[in-house]
C-alpha positions as CSV (number, residue, x, y, z in Angstrom):
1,X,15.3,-12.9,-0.1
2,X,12.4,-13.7,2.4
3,X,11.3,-10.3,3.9
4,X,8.8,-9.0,6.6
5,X,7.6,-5.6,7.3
6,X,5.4,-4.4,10.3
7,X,3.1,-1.8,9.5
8,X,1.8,0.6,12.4
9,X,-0.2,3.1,12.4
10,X,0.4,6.5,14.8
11,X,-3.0,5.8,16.3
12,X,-6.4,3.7,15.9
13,X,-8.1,5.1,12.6
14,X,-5.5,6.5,10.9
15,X,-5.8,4.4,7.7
16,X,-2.9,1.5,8.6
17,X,-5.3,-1.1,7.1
18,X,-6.0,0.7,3.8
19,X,-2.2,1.1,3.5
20,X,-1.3,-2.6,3.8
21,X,-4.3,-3.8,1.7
22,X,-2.7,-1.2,-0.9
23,X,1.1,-2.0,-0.5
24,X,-0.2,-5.0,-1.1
25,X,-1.8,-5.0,-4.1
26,X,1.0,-2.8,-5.6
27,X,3.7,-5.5,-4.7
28,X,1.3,-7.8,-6.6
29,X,1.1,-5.6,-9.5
30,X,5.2,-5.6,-9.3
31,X,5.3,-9.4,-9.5
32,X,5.9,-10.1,-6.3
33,X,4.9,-12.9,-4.2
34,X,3.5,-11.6,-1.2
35,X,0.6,-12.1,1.7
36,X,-0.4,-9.5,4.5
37,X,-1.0,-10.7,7.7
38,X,-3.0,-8.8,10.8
39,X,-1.1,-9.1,14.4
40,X,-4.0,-9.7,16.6
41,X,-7.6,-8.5,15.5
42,X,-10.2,-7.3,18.4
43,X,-13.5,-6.9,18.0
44,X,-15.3,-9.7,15.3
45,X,-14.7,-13.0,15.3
46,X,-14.0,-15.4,12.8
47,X,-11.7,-14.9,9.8
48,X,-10.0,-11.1,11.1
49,X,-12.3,-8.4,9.5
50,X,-9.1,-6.6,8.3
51,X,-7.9,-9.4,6.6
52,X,-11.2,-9.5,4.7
53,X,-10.2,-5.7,3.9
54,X,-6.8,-6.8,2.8
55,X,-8.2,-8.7,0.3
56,X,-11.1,-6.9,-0.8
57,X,-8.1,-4.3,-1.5
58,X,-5.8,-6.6,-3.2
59,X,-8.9,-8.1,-5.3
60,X,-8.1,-11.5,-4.4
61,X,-10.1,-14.0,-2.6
62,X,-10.1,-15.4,1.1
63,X,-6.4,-17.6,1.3
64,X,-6.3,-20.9,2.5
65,X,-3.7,-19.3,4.8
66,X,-7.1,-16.7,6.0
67,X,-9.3,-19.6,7.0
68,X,-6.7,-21.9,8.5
69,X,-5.8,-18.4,10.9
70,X,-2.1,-18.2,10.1
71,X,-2.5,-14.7,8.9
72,X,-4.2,-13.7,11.8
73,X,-3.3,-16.1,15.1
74,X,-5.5,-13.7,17.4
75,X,-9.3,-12.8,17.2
76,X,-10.8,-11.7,20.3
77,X,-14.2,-10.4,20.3
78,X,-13.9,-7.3,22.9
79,X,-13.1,-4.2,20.6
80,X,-10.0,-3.2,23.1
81,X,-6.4,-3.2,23.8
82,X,-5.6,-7.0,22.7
83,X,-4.1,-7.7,26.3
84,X,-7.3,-6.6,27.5
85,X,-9.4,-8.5,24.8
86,X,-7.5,-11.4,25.5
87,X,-8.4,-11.0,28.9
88,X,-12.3,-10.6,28.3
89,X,-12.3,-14.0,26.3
90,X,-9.8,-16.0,28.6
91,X,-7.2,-16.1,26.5
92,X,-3.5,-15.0,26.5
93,X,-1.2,-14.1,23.5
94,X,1.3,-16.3,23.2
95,X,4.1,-14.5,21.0
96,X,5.4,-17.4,19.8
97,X,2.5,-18.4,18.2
98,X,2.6,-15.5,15.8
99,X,6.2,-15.9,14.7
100,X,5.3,-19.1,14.2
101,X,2.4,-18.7,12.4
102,X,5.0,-15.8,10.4
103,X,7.7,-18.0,9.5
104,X,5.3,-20.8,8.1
105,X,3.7,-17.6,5.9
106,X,7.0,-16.8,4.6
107,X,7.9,-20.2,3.3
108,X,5.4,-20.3,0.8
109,X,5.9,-15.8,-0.2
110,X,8.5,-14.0,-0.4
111,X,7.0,-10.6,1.4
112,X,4.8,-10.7,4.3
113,X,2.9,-7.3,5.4
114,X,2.1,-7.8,9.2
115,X,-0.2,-5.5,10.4
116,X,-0.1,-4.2,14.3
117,X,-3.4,-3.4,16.1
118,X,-3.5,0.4,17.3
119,X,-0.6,2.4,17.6
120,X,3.2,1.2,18.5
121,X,2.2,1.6,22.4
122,X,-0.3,-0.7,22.3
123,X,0.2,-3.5,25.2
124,X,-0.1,-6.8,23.2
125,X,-0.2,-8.4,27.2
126,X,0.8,-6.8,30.1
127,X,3.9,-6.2,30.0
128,X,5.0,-6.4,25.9
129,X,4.3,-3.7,23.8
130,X,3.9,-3.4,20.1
131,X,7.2,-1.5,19.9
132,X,8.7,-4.3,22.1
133,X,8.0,-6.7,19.0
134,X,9.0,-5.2,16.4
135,X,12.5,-4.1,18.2
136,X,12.6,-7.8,19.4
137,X,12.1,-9.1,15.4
138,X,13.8,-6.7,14.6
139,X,11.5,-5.7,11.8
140,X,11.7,-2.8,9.8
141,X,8.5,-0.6,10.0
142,X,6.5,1.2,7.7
143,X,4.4,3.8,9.5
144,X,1.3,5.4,8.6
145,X,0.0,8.8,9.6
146,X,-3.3,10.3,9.0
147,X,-3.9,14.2,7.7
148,X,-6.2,14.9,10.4
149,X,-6.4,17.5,13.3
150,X,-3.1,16.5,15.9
151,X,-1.4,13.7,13.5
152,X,1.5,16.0,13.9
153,X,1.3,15.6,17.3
154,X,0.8,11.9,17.2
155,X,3.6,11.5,13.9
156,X,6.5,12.7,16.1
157,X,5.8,11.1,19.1
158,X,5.6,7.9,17.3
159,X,8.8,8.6,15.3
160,X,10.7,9.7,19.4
161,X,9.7,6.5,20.3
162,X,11.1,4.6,17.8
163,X,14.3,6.3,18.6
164,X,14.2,5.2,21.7
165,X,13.7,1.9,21.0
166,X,16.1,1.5,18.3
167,X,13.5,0.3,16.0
168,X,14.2,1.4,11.9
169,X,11.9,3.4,10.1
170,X,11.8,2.4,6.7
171,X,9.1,4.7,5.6
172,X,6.6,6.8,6.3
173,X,3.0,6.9,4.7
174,X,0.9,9.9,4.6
175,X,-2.9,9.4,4.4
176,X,-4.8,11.8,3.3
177,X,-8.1,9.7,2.8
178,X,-10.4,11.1,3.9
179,X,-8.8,14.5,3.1
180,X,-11.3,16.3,5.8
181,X,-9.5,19.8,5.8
182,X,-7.1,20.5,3.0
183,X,-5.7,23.2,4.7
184,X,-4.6,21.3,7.7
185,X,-3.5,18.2,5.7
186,X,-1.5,20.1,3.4
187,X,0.8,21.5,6.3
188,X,0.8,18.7,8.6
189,X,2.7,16.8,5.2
190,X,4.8,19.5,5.0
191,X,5.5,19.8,8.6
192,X,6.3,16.5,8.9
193,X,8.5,16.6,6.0
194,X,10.4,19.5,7.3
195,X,10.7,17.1,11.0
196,X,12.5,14.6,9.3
197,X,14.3,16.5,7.2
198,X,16.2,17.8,10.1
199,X,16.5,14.7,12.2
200,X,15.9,11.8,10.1
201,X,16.7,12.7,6.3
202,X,17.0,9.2,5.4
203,X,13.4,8.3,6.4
204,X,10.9,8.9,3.0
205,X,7.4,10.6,3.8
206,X,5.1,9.5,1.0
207,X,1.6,10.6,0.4
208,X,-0.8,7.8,-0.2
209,X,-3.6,9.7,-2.2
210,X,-2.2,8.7,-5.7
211,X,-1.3,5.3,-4.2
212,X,-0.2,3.7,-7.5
213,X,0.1,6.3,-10.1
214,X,2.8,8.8,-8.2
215,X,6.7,8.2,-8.9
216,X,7.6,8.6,-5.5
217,X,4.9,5.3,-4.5
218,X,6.4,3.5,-7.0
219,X,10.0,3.5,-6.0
220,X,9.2,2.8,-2.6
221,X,7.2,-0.2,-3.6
222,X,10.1,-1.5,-5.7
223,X,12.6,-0.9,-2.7
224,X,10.4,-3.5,-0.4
C-alpha cells in the first residue's frame, strides 16, 4: 500500500529534519521503498537545503526526483513564514502543486516522508495553515519534539491543536540531540509521557537518541 506521512515539528529547530532524514534511512535499512520530501523550504535557493540533509542522512545521493523539484515544489529565498516568503519573491503557493508533485512521488515509492516548514501553525498563505493540510489530506502525522527549555509547553499545545482539528497522531518523537540539560530533558520525556498517558494512550512517545538500535524505534519503523 502507497503511504504518506507528514512530519511536523512543535516549533522551528526542534530537530524535525534530522528525524525524517533518520526515519528515512531506517525504512531503507527495513527494505522499504521510500523518498522524503520537504513541504516548502525558505531561505536558500536551489535544490531545498533540507533535502540535501535528508540525503546526507539517508547516505544516498541527490534523486533525479531532488533536481527536477518534485520533492520540494517551493524554495523561496526569504528565511520566513512561507506565505510571507512567497510574498517577498512574488510568488504564491499553489496547494495543488504539491499534491501533485506528491502523488507523482508515490507512483514510483511506496512511503513518502513529507516534511512541514515550522511548526503545525505555520500559515502556508494567508489564510491555510499547516494543520489545515494535513486535516485536508488527511495525513497521519508524526510529530517531533525537542528536550529543551518550554518543549513541554510547545508539545501539548501542539498535541490540543490537533484535537481540535481532528488531525491523527501517529507518533510522537522525542529529540534529545542536542541533550543541552539532562535534567530538564529527562522530565520533560517523562512529562510528556505521563500527558498522553492520561489523554491519548494510544499515541507512542519515542526517544530518538538511540535512533536505530532501541526496540521501541524499531517497531515503530516497522508499523509505517
Amino acid at each position: 500500500m502507497k503511504r504518506a506521512y507528514f512530519i511536523s515539528g512543535i516549533d522551528t529547530d526542534c530537530g524535525k529534519t534530522y528525524i525524517t532524514g533518520l526515519l528515512g534511512y531506517q525504512l531503507q535499512k527495513a527494505g522499504k521503498k521510500v523518498i522524503t520530501s520537504k513541504l516548502i523550504q525558505t531561505g536558500c535557493i536551489g535544490i531545498s537545503d533540507d533535502i540535501k540533509e535528508h540525503r546526507r542522512i539517508m547516505e544516498i545521493d541527490i534523486l533525479p526526483e531532488d533536481t527536477a523539484g518534485l520533492t520540494c515544489p517551493y524554495v523561496f529565498s526569504f528565511p520566513a513564514s512561507p506565505h510571507l516568503s512567497a510574498e517577498l519573491d512574488g510568488k504564491t503557493v499553489d496547494l495543488e502543486e504539491i499534491n501533485k508533485a506528491s502523488n507523482q512521488l508515490l507512483e514510483n515509492y511506496d512511503i513518502l516522508l513529507m516534511e512541514g516548514a515550522g511548526g503545525l501553525m505555520v500559515p502556508l498563505n494567508t489564510y491555510y495553515l499547516t494543520l489545515d493540510y494535513i486535516r485536508d489530506q488527511m495525513l497521519p502525522l508524526i510529530l517531533v519534539c525537542s528536550s529543551k527549555l518550554g518543549s513541554i509547553n510547545q508539545t501539548l499545545m501542539s498535541i490540543e491543536m490537533c484535537k481540535k482539528y481532528s488531525v491523527y497522531i501517529h507518533g510522537i518523537i522525542y529529540n534529545r540531540l542536542p541533550d543541552t540539560h539532562p535534567i530538564i530533558a529527562e522530565d520533560s520525556f517523562q512529562y510528556i509521557q505521563k500527558y498522553l498517558n492520561e489523554t491519548m494512550p494510544e499515541v507512542p512517545l519515542i526517544h530518538s537518541d538511540s535512533l536505530g538500535k532501541n526496540i521501541e524505534i524499531t517497531n515503530f519503523v516497522d508499523q509505517l
